[in-house]
MARBA-694467 format. One record per residue (C-alpha): residue in three letters; x, y, z. Coordinates in steps of 0.2 Angstrom, whole numbers, padded with zeros to 4 digits, always signed. Example, Ala and Ser with C-alpha at 12.3 -4.5 7.8 and 13.67 -1.06 7.14 Angstrom:
2
ALA+0062-0022+0039/SER+0068-0005+0036/
END
This chain:
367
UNK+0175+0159+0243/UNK+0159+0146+0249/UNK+0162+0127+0242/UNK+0146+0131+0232/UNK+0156+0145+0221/UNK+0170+0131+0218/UNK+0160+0121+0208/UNK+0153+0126+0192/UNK+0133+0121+0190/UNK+0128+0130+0176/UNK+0137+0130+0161/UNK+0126+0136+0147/UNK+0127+0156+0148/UNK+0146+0159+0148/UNK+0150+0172+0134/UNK+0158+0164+0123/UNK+0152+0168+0104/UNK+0142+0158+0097/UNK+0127+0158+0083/UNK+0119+0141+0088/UNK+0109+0137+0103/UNK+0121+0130+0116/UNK+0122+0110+0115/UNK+0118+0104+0134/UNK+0120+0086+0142/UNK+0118+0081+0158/UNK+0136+0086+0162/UNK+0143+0094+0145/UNK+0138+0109+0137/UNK+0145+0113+0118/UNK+0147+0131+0111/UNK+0149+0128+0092/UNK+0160+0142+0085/UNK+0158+0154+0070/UNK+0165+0147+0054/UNK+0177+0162+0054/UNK+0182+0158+0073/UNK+0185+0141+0070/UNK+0195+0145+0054/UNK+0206+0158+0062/UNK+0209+0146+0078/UNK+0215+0133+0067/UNK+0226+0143+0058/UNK+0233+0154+0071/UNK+0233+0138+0086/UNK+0239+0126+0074/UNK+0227+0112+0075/UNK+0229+0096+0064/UNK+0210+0099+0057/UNK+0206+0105+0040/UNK+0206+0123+0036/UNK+0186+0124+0035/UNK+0183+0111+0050/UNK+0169+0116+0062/UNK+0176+0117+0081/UNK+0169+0120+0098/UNK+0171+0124+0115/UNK+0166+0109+0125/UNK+0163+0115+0146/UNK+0160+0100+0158/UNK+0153+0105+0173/UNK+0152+0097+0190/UNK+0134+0092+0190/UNK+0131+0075+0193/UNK+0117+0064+0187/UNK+0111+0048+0192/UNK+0095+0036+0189/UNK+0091+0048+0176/UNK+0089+0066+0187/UNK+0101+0078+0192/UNK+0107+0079+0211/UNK+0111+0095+0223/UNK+0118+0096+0240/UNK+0113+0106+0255/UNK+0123+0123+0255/UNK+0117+0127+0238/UNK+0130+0116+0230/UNK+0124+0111+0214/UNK+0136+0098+0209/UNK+0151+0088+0215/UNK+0168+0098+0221/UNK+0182+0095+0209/UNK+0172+0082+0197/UNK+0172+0091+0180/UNK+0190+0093+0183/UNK+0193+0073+0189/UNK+0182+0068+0174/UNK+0191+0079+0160/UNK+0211+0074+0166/UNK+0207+0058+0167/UNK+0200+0054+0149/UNK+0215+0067+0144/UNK+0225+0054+0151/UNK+0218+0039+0143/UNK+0216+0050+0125/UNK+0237+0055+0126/UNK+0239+0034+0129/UNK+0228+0030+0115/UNK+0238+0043+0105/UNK+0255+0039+0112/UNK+0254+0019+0108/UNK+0248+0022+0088/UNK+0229+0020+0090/UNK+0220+0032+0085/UNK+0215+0050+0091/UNK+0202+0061+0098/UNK+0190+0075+0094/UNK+0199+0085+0107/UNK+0212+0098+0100/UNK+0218+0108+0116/UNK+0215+0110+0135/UNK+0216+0127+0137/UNK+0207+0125+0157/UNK+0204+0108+0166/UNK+0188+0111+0162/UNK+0187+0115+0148/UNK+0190+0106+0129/UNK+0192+0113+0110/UNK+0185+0103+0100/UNK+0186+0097+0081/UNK+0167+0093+0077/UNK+0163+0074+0072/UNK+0152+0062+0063/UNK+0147+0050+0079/UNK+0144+0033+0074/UNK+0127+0028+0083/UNK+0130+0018+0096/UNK+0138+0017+0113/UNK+0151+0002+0113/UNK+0150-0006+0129/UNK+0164-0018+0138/UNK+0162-0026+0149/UNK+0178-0039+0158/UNK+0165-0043+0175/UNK+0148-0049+0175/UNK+0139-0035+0188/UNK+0124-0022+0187/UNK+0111-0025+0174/UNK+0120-0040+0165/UNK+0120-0050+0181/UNK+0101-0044+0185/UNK+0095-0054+0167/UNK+0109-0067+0170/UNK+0101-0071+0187/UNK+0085-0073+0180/UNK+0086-0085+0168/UNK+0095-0073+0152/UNK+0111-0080+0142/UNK+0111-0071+0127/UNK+0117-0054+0125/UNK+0121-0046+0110/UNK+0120-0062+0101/UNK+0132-0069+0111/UNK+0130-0084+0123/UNK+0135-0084+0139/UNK+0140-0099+0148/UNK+0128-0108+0162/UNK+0136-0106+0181/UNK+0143-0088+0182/UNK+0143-0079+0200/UNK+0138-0062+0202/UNK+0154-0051+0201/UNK+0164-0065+0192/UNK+0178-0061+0179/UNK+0170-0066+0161/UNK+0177-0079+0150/UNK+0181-0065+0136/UNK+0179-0046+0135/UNK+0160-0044+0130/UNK+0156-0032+0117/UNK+0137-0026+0120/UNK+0132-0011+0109/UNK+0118+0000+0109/UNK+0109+0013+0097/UNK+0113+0030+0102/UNK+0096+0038+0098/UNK+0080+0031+0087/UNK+0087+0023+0069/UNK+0075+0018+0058/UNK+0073+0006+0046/UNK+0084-0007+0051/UNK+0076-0025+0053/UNK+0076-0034+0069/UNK+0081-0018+0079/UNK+0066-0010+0086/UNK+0066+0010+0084/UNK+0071+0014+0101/UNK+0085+0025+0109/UNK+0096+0014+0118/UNK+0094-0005+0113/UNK+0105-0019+0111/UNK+0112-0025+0094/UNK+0122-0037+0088/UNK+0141-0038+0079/UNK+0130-0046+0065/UNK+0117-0030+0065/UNK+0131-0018+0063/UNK+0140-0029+0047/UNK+0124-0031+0040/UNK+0119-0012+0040/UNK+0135-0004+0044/UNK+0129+0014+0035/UNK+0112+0013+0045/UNK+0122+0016+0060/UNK+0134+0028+0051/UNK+0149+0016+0048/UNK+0158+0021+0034/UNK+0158+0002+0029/UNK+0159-0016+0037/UNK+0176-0014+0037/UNK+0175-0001+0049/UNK+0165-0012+0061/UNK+0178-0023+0063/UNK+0190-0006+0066/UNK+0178+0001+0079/UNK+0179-0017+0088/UNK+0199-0016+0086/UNK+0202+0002+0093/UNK+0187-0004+0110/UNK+0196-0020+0113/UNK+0215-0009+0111/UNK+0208+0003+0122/UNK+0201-0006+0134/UNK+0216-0017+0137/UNK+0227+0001+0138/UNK+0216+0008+0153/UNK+0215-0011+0161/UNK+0232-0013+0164/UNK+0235+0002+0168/UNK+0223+0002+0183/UNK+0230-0016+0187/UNK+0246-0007+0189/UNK+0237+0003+0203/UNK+0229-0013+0208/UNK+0213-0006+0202/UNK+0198-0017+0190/UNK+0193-0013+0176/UNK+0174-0018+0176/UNK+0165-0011+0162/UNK+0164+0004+0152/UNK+0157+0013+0137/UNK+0165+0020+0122/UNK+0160+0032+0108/UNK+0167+0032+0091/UNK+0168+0047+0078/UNK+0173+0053+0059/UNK+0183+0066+0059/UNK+0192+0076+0044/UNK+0211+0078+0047/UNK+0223+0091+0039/UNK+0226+0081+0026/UNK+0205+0077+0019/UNK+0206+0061+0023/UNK+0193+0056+0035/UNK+0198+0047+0052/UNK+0188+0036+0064/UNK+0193+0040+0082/UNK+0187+0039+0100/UNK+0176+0054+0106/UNK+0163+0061+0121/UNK+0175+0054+0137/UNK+0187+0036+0141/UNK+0188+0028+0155/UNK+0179+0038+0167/UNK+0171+0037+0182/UNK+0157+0041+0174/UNK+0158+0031+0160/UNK+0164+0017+0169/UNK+0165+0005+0182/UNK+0183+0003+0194/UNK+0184-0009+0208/UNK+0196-0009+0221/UNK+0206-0024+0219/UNK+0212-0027+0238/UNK+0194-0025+0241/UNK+0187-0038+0226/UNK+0200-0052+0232/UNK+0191-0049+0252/UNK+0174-0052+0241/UNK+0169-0035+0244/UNK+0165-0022+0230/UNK+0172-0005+0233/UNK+0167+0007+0219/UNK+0180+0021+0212/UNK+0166+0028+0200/UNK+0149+0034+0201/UNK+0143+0017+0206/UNK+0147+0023+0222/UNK+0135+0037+0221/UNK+0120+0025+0215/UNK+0124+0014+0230/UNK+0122+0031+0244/UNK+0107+0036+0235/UNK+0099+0019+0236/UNK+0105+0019+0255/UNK+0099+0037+0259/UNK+0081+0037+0253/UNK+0069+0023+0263/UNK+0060+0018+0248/UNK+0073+0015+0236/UNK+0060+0007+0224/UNK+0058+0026+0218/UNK+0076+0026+0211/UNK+0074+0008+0204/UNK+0058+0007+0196/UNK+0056+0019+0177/UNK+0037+0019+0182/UNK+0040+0030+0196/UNK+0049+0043+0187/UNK+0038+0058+0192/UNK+0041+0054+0209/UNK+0059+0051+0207/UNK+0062+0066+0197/UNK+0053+0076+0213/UNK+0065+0066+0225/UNK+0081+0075+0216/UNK+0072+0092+0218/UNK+0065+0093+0235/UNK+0080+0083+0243/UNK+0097+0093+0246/UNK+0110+0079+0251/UNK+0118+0080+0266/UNK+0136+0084+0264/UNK+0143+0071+0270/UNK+0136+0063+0253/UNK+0144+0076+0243/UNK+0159+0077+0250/UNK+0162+0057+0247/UNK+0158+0057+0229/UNK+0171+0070+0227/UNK+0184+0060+0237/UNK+0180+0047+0225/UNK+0182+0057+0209/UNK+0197+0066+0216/UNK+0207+0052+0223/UNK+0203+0040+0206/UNK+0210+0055+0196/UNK+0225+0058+0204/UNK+0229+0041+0205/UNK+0227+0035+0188/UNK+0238+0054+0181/UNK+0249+0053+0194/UNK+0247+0069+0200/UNK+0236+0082+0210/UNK+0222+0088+0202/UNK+0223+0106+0198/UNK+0206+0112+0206/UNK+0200+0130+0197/UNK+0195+0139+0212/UNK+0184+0151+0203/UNK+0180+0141+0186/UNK+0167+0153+0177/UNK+0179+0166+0179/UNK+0193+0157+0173/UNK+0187+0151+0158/UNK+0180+0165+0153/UNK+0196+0173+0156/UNK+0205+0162+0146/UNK+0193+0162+0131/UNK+0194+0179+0131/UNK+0213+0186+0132/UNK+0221+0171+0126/UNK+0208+0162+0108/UNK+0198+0183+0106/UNK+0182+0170+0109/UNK+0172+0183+0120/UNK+0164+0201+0114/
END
């Protein structure tokens, strides 16, 4: 079997029964069940969700999208060896910590394939919590030129690029257009401020203030799990994003947990400590991949500047990276994953037929 078969590219035409359009992200695809599937897998698997609670089969594939357009490789490789498989054990990880030390839980009710999650379906609060331990990337840009505030928090005068922050800085976004709030304009992806979320908690699908100040508990908790766990690998934590739910458990009550993905190399930036002590920055996460792009293509102004996106988006089309490139990225994403689990990484060596395997014989999910 070629390197292209490994990976899985496309994920939005496996059988799996369904009657709603498939749900497709740049990596993730989501199959919403039948109300009578969901019903019966509850029952017969045992999940703790409530008998009538929607579910779905969540397939990540090995695509991998940077400065806002998808990437392919020469060979007819459409994505990254082995990454969908990195991505998923390594939030499973992080999500089994979070468990195990009495935070709070996940959307994900079983694993049934490393690349593959079953899902309880949840109310996403709308915005994308960002942490951030290192000042770096697009903090450091407006820092440089003149920007303290961020968030509504004030940053001190004197930082150096890459520097370790006084405190973990909480900067949240809106996750999609919300309306009707003042002073935050109606734009997907925007900063707000801890004061914007008490003020309107429901606007952004709080269940109330107090909730705010939960959401800020569980990013801060969670966030201190994964750091010291890297540290312990002599690994930094930069920066990361989290994504918060409602969910109904077994019992009706409704619970705010930690959904999409933790602590990825996706989701996240992770130095190599050895590395940041020499004053060098050796990226674990898809940083890495940014930096090769920007080296490979001799006008990098394309990838940089959002007022070149038609010619940036015809860049990801008519160029097949080298492998070399390839290949490095999936080092990357193997090598992070097996040293944050402790393991090797169990790479499917025929995923669509797996998982459609699986789906089939073992949860009567394909006709």
């Amino acid at each position: 079997m070629t390197l292209a078969n490994k990976v899985l590219a496309v994920n939005t035409d496996l059988p799996i029964r369904t009657d709603q359009p498939v749900h497709s992200g740049k990596v993730r695809s989501v199959y919403w069940l039948t109300a009578e599937d969901s019903r019966r897998l509850i029952a017969e698997r045992g999940y703790a969700a409530a008998p009538d609670a929607p579910l779905a089969i969540m397939v990540i594939s090995d695509r991998i999208s940077a400065f806002e357009c998808i990437w392919h490789g020469e060979g007819g490789l459409q994505g990254i060896p082995g990454k969908g498989a990195a991505l998923n054990a390594i939030s499973n990880h992080w999500f089994r910590l979070f468990r195990e030390r009495g935070l709070a839980d996940s959307h994900i009710l079983e694993i049934p394939h490393p690349l593959v999650w079953v899902v309880q379906k949840a109310r996403p609060v709308m915005i994308e919590a960002i942490a951030r331990q290192y000042i770096t990337g697009s903090m450091w840009r407006a820092y440089s030129k003149g920007e303290r505030e961020f968030c509504g928090i004030q940053l001190p005068d004197g930082l150096q690029r890459d520097q370790k922050l006084p405190e973990l800085l909480i900067t949240p976004s809106t996750k999609g257009v919300l309306k009707g709030i003042p002073g935050v304009p109606e734009q997907d992806d925007v900063n707000v401020s801890r004061e914007d979320l008490r003020a309107h908690p429901a606007a952004f699908r709080f269940r109330d203030a107090a909730d705010v100040d939960r959401y800020e508990t569980l990013l801060k908790e969670g966030f201190a799990v994964i750091s010291e766990e890297l540290a312990k690998l002599d690994q930094i934590f930069v920066d990361t994003k989290f994504e918060f739910g409602y969910v109904t458990d077994a019992s009706g009550c409704e619970q705010l947990i930690y959904m999409d993905e933790v602590g990825t190399p996706d989701s996240s930036r992770i130095w190599d400590g050895p590395a940041w002590r020499e004053g060098r920055i050796v990226e674990n996460s898809k940083e890495d991949f940014r930096q090769r792009l920007l080296s490979h293509f001799p006008d990098p102004d394309i990838l940089l500047n959002k007022n070149r996106m038609d010619e940036r988006s015809a860049l990801a089309r008519d160029n097949a990276l080298p492998l070399e490139i390839m290949q490095a990225v999936s080092d990357t994403y193997i090598g992070i994953a097996e040293r944050i689990t402790g393991g090797p990484l169990h790479l499917p060596e025929d995923p669509r037929d797996e998982i459609v395997g699986i789906l089939g014989s073992e949860f009567g999910l394909v006709d």
